[in-house]
C-alpha positions as CSV (number, residue, x, y, z in Angstrom):
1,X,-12.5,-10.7,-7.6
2,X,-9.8,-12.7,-5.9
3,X,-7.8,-12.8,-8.7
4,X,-7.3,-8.8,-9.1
5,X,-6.2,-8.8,-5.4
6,X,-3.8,-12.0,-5.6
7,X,-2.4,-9.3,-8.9
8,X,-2.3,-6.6,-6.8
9,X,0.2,-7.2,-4.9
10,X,2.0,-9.9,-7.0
11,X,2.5,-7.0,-10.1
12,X,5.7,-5.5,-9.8
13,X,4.9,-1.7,-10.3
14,X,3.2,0.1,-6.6
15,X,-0.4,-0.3,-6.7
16,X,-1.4,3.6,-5.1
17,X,-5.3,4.3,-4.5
18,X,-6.6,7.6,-4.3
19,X,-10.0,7.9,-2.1
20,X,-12.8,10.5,-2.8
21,X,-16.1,9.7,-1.2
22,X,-16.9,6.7,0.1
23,X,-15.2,3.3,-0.3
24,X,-17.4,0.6,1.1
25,X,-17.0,-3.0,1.1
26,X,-14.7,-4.3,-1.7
27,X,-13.6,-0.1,-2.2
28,X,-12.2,-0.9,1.2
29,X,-10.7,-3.5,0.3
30,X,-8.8,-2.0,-2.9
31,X,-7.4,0.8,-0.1
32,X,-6.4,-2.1,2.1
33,X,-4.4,-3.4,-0.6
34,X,-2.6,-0.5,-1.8
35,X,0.7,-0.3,-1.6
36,X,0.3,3.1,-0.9
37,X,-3.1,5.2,-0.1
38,X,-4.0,9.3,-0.4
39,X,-7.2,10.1,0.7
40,X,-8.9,13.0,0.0
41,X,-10.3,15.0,3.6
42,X,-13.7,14.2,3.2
43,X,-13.3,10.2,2.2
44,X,-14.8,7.7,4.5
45,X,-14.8,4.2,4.5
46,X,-16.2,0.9,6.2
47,X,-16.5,-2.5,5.8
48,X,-20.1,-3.2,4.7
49,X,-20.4,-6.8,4.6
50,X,-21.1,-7.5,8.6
51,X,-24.2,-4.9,8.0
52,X,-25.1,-7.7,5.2
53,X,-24.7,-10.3,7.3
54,X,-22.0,-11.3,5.5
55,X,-17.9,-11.5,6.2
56,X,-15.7,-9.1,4.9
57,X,-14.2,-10.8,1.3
58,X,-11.9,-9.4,-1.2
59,X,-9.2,-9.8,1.1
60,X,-10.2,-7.4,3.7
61,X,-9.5,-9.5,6.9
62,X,-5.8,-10.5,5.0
63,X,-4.8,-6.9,4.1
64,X,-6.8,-5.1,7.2
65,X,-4.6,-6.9,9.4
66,X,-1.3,-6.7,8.0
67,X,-2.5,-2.8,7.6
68,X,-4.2,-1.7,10.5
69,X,-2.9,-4.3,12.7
70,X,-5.6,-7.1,14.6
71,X,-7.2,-5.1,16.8
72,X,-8.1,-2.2,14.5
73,X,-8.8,-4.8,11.8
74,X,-11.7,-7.0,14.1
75,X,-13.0,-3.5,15.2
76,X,-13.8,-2.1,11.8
77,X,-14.7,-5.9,10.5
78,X,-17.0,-7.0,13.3
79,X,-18.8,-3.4,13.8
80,X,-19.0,-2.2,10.4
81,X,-18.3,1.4,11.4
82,X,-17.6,4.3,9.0
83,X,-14.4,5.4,9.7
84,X,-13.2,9.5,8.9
85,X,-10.4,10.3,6.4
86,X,-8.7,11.5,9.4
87,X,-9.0,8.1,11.4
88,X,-7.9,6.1,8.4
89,X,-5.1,7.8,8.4
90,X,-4.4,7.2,12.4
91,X,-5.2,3.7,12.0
92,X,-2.6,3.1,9.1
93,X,-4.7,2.4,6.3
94,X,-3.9,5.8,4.5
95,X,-0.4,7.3,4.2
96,X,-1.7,10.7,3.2
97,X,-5.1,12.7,3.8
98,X,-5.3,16.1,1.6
99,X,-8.1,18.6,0.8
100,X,-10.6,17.2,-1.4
101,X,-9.7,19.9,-4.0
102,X,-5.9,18.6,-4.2
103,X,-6.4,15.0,-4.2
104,X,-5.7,14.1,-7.8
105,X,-2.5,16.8,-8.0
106,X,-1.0,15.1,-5.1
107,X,-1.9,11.8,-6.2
108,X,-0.2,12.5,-10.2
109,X,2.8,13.9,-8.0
110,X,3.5,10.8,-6.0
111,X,2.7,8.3,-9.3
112,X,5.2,11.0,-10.9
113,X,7.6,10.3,-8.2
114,X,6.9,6.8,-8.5
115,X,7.3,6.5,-11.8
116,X,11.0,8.3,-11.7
117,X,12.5,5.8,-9.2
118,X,14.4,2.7,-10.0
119,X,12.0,-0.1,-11.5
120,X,14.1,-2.7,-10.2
121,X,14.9,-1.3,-6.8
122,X,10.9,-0.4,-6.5
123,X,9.6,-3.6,-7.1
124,X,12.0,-5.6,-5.2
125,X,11.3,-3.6,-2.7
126,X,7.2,-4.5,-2.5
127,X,8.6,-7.7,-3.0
128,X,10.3,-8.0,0.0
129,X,7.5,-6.4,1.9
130,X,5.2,-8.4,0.5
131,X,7.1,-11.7,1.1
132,X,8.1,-10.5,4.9
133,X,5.0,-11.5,6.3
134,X,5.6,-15.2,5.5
135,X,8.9,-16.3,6.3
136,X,11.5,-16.2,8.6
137,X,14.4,-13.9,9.6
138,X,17.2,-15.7,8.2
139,X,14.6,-16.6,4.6
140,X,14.0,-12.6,4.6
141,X,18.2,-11.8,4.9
142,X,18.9,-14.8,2.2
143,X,16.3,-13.0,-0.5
144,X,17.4,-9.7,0.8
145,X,21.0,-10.7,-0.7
146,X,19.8,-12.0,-4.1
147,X,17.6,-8.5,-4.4
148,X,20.6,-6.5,-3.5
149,X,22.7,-7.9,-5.5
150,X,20.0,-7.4,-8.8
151,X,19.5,-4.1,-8.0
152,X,23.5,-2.9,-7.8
153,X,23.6,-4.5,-11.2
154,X,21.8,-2.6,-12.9
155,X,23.0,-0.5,-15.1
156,X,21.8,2.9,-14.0
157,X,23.0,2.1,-10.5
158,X,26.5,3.4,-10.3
159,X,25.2,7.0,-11.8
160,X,22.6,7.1,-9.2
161,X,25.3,6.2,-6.7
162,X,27.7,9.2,-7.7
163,X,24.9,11.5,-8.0
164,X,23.6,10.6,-4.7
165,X,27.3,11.2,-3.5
166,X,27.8,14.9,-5.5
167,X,24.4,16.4,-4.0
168,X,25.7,15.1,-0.1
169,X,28.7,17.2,-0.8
């Protein structure tokens, strides 16, 4: 199990979970550590393993907190309480909450989406959100440079630029 997770956020392409029903224990987890997370109006999750008598694995306490924040995190780790589609989305562990009936349309047009931006720029860009947790200021500008750099580089990048400039006009 730890092994998917640890590739979950080291593989370059956004990880994006869509939630229907309920996502208990290590389905919690896999929202946790989406990139990005659509939930469906009627999805509920919780951390099951406390009711076990067990901790919370799968990288739940790691991606809870860097999620939901501490507080949020202990709450739903320690108490084990179902949380609401709505409430996920308060706390920060969804980005979106539609009706259950347009869950997988929205989900295809945000992989669509997704899938259209630059592959460079987009996983550079988990990267550096990935890697910000863990080091410094000055680290995070130094790396920030090199990533810059790669990503004006490539070869797609000066079209991009004009087009960008020709729709501001």
């Amino acid at each position: 199990t730890n092994m998917l997770f640890l590739t979950l956020e080291r593989i370059p392409q956004p990880v994006v979970a869509s939630v229907r029903g309920v996502a208990a224990g290590g389905g919690m987890a896999l929202v946790a550590a989406a990139d990005l997370a659509i939930g469906a109006d009627s999805a509920k999750m919780f951390a099951a393993q406390i009711k076990l008598g067990a901790i919370p694995d799968s990288g739940v306490s790691y991606n809870m907190v860097r999620s939901i924040g501490l507080k949020r995190a202990k709450q739903l780790g320690m108490l084990g309480d179902t949380i609401d589609a709505a409430t996920a989305l308060d706390f920060g562990l969804l980005n979106w909450v539609v009706p259950d009936d347009q869950l997988d349309a929205r989900t295809e047009q945000l992989t669509a989406r997704l899938a259209r931006t630059p592959r460079t720029a987009l996983a550079l860009t988990k990267a550096t959100f990935n890697q910000a947790w863990n080091e410094s200021l000055g680290e995070h500008f130094q790396q920030e440079a090199r990533d810059v750099a790669e990503c004006v580089s490539a070869d797609d990048f000066v079209q991009r630029v004009r087009g960008f400039v020709e729709r501001a006009r």
